[in-house]
N, C-alpha and C positions, 0 to 999 in steps of 0.2 A: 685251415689256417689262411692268413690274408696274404694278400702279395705284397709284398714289401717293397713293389718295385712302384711305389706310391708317386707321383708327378709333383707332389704337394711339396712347399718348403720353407721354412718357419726363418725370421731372423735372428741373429746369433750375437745379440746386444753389440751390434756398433750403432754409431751416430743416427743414421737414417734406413729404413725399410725400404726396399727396392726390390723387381720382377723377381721370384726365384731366391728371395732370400740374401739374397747380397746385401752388403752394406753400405752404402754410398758415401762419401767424402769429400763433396763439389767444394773448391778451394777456389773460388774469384781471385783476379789480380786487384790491386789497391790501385783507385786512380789518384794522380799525385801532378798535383798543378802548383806550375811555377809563377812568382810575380815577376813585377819585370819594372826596374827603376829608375825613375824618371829624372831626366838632371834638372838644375834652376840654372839659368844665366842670369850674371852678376847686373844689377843695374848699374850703366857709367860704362860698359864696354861702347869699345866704338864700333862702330857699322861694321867697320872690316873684319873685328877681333870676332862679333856676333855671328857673321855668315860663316868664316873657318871655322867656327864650336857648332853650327846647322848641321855646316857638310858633313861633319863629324858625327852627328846625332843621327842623323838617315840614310849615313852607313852601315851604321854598327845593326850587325844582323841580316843585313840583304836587305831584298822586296820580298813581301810575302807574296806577290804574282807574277816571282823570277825565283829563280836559282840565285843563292848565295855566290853567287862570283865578285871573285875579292883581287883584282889585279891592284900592286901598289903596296902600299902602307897598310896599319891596323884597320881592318872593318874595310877595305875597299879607298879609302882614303891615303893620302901621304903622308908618311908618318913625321909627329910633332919636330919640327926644326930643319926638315929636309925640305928641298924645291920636290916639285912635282919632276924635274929631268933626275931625282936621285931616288926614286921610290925604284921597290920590286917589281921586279919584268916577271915575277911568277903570278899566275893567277888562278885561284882557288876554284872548286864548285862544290857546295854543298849540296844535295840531292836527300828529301826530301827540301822545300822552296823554306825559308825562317815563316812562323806561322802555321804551317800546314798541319791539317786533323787531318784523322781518318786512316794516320798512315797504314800500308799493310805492315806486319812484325816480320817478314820474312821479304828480302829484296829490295825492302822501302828505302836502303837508307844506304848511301855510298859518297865516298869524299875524292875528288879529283883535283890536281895539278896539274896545268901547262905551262910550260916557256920554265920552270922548276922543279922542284923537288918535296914531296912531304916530307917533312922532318917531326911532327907530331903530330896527332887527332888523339882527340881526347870527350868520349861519350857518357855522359853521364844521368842518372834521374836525380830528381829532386831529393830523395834520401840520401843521396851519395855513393849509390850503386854505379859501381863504371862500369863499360859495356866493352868486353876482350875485341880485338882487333886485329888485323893483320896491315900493315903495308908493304905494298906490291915490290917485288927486289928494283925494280926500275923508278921506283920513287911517285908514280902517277896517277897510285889509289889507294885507297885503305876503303874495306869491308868488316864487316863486325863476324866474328867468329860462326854466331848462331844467331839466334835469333833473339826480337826484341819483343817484351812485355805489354799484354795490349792494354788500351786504358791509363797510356804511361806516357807523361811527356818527359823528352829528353833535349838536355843541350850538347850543342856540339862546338867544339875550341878545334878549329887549325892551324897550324901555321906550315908554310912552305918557304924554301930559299932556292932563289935563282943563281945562275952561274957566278955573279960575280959576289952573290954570301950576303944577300940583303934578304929581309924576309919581310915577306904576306902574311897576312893573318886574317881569321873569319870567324865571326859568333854566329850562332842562330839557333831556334828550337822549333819542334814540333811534335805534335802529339798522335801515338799510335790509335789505329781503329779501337773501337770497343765490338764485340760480336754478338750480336743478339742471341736470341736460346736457342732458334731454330739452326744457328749455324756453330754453335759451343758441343764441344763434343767431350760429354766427361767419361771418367772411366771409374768403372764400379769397382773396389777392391773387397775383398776377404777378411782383413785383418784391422785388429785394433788396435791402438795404444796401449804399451804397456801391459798386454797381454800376457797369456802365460802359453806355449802350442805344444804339439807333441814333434818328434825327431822326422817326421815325413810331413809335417804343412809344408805347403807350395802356397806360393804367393799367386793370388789370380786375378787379373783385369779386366772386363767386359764393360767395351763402349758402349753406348748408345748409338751411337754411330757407326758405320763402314772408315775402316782406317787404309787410305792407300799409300800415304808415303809411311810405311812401316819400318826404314831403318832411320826415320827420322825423331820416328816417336820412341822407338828403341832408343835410341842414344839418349833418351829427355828423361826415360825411365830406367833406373838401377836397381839393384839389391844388394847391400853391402853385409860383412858379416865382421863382427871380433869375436873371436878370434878368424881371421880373414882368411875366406876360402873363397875359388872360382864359384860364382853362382849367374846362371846364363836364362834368358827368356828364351820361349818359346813360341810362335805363333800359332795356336789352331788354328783360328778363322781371321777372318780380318775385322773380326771384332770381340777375340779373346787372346789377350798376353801372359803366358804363366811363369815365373820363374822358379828354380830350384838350383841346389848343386848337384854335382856328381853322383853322392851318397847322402845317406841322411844326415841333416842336421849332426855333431855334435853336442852333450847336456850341454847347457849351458850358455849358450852360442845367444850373442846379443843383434839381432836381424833387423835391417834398417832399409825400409822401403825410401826411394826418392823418386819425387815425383814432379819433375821442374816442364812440366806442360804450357804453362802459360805462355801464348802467341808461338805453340809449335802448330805449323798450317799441317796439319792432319787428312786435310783431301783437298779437291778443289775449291772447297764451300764449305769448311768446317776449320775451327780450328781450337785448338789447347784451351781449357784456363783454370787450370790448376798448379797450384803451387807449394807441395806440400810433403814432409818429412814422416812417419810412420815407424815408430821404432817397438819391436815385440822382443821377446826373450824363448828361449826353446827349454824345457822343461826335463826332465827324467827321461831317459831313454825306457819305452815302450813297445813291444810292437806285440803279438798274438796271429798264432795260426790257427784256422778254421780246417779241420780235416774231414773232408766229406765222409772219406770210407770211416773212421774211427768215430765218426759223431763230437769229436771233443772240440775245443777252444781251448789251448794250451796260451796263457799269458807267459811273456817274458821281460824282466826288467832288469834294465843295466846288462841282457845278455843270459840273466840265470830264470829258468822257469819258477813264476813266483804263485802261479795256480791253473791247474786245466780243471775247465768248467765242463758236464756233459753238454750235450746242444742236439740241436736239430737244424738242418739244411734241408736244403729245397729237394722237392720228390721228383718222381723218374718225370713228370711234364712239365715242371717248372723248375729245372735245374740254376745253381748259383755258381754263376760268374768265377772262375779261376782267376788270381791275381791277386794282388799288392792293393789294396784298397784303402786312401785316407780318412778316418771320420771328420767330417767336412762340418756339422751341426750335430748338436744335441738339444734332446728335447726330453723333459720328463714324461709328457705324453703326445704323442701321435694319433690323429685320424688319419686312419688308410681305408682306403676304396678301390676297390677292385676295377670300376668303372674308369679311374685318371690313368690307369697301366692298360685297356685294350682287353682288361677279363672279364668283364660286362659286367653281370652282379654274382661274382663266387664270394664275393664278402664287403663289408661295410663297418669295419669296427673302430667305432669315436675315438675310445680309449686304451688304445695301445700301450703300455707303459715302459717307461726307458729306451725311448729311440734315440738311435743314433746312427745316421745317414753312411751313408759309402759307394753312393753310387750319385748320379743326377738321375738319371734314371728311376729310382726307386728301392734299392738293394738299401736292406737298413742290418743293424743287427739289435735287436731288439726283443725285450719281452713279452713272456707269450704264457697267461692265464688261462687260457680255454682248452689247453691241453691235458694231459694228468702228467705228471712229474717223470713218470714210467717212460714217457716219448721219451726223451733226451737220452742224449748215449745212445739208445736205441736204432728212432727211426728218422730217416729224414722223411718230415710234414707240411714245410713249408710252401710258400710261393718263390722263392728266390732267395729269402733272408737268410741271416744267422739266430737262432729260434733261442733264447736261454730260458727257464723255465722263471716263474714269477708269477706273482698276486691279482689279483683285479686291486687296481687301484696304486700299486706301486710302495705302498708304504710299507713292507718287510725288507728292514735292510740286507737280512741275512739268506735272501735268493738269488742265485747266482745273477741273475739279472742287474738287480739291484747292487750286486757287491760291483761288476762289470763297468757297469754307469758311473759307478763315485770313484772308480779307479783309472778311467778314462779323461783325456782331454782330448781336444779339437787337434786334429792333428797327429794324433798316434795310427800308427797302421795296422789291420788287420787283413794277412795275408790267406786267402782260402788255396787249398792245393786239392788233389785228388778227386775233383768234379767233374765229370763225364761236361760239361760245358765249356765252352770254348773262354779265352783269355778278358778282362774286361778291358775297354777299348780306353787309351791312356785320357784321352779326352772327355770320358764320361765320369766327371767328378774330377778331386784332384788326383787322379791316378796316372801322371805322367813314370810314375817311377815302373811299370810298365814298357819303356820304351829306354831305347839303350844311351847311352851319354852320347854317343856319335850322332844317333837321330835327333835325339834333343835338340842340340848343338846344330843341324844343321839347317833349321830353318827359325 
């Protein structure tokens, strides 16, 4: 028999094909440019009336090769019908300078008072997106919650009041960096639109990249659930994020990935830029035990056993993996090679029929023609897999293999127990359900 512990792996109809089978879902930020409106003065003003509407005009906004400091009246000026001894002693800074590209989205962008008090900031893009904020309890600065959208210009409204209750005001915009490819760091997901999964999908992430501020990117990416249960990521690597709940999925359960990446700085040279919502549905409760020593594959649905299939598991040298295993991909047919698992050549068969993955690894459970019907129940023959008997070619609905494959969805788990082998590793596939809610949870 082949080893099922095949390196190979097919995609699972989303969007785009990516390393290993993943689906990819690169979600750009939209860049969104503002105009900027120009006054006319009235022909017939006098000299004097003309340079007070100048002053007025080459304030509003700052210098784009200064900081917005706005001491006085609206825009840096005195405001309309006051002398210059009656304007605001408070004085503004806007940080980034009015004008400024390139800004970075994370740091870029802070608003300061002296000799006053902030009393509003108000950030916003061109669609109407306002940007959350904080001002400081001492009235001397406001920062934006999180971070800002690359590719995005934004304006910025202040206003401050000084001790004796006159107010500053400052406009200005500028526009965040854009990040070239080599420094965009997207994250490959699992799951599609509007999907259907079994009660053990885990949601899975793999950058492209190395992720070092990881509770940044954590807090940019959720998993929400209705009916609403705790559901928590995990890190493996610092370039794979898995989420799950507690216990499996409940039927029914409506699963909403968020994924608000865009201008989160991800390392020192890399940053976010996706932007994007992901909503799946959880399907019939599923799961199925593999029992080494009985040879069976007992299905269970909604909790009642709905058919045990004979089968075949892996033999006394290539024992199969103990554990909680999720079908990750299905495939009507499989090529396995013994050579992408470290077996050299014990086999090479094109046409494997009804695979279905549960391991990264190679660990499938899948059917198996080249045996005689007599193996199953019997004996375990395989390389590692779960062995159900079936056709060359796959087209008998009514072999256990076959009937397995149309009863199955992505996501349902199949648990093997009583294997002289050791536990399979929660990271090798989605098989975090392996590892205890406290381990999960704690990185």
């Amino acid at each position: 028999m082949m080893t099922e512990k095949t390196a190979a792996s097919t995609a699972t109809g989303a969007e785009a094909a990516a390393p290993d089978g993943w689906a990819t879902r690169a979600i750009s930020g939209t860049s969104q440019i503002f105009g900027t409106r120009g006054r006319r003065v009235r022909r017939g003003m006098t000299a004097l009336a003309l340079g007070a509407v100048l002053l007025g005009a080459a304030a509003c906004g700052g210098n784009a090769d200064a900081h917005s400091d706005s001491p006085g009246g609206k825009n840096g000026s005195a405001a309309q019908g006051q002398s210059a001894d009656n304007a605001s002693q408070a004085k503004l800074t806007v940080t980034p300078a009015n004008g400024a590209t390139g800004v970075d989205t994370a740091g870029g962008l802070k608003v300061a008072a002296a000799q006053g008090k902030l009393t509003k900031v108000t950030v916003t893009a061109k669609d109407g997106t306002a940007v959350d904020g904080t001002i400081s309890a001492d009235g001397a600065s406001w920062t934006p919650k999180g971070n800002l959208r690359t590719g995005t210009q934004y304006s910025v409204a202040a206003t401050a009041t000084d001790a004796k209750g006159k107010q500053a005001t400052s406009q200005s915009s500028f526009t965040t960096l854009t990040p070239g490819d080599s420094a965009t760091n997207y994250g490959i997901f699992n799951v599609n639109p509007n999907a259907t999964y079994g009660v053990g999908m885990e949601v899975s992430i793999r950058f492209n990249h190395a992720v070092t501020n990881q509770a940044d990117v954590r807090h940019a990416i959720t998993v929400t659930a209705e009916p609403s249960v705790p559901v928590e990521g995990h890190w493996f690597s610092s370039q794979r994020l898995d989420f799950r709940p507690e216990a499996y999925w409940a039927p029914g359960t409506k699963v909403t990935l968020h994924m608000k990446l865009d201008g989160v700085k991800m390392s020192k040279t890399t940053y976010g830029k996706q932007y994007k919502d992901v909503s799946f549905t959880i399907g019939r409760s599923q799961t199925s035990v593999a029992d080494n020593k009985a040879k069976t594959l007992t299905v269970y649905r909604n909790g009642k056993v709905l058919r045990t299939l004979p089968a075949s598991l892996g033999d006394a040298q290539h024992t199969t993996y103990n554990g909680k295993m999720v079908i990750e991909e299905k495939s009507k047919v499989v090529d396995m090679d013994s050579q992408t698992v470290g077996l050299g050549n014990a086999y090479h068969i094109k046409d494997v029929p009804h695979g279905m993955r549960l391991s990264d690894s190679g660990t499938f459970a899948h059917g198996n023609y080249w045996r005689p019907s007599s193996t199953f129940g019997h004996e375990n023959t395989s390389h590692g897999c779960v062995g159900l008997h079936d056709v060359k070619g796959g087209n008998d609905p009514s072999t256990p293999a076959a009937w397995f494959y149309n009863n199955s969805l992505i996501g349902d788990v199949v648990q093997v127990v009583n294997s002289p082998d050791k536990t399979i590793q929660p990271s090798n596939g989605l098989n975090g359900w392996n590892m205890s809610w406290s381990e999960w949870v704690e990185h």
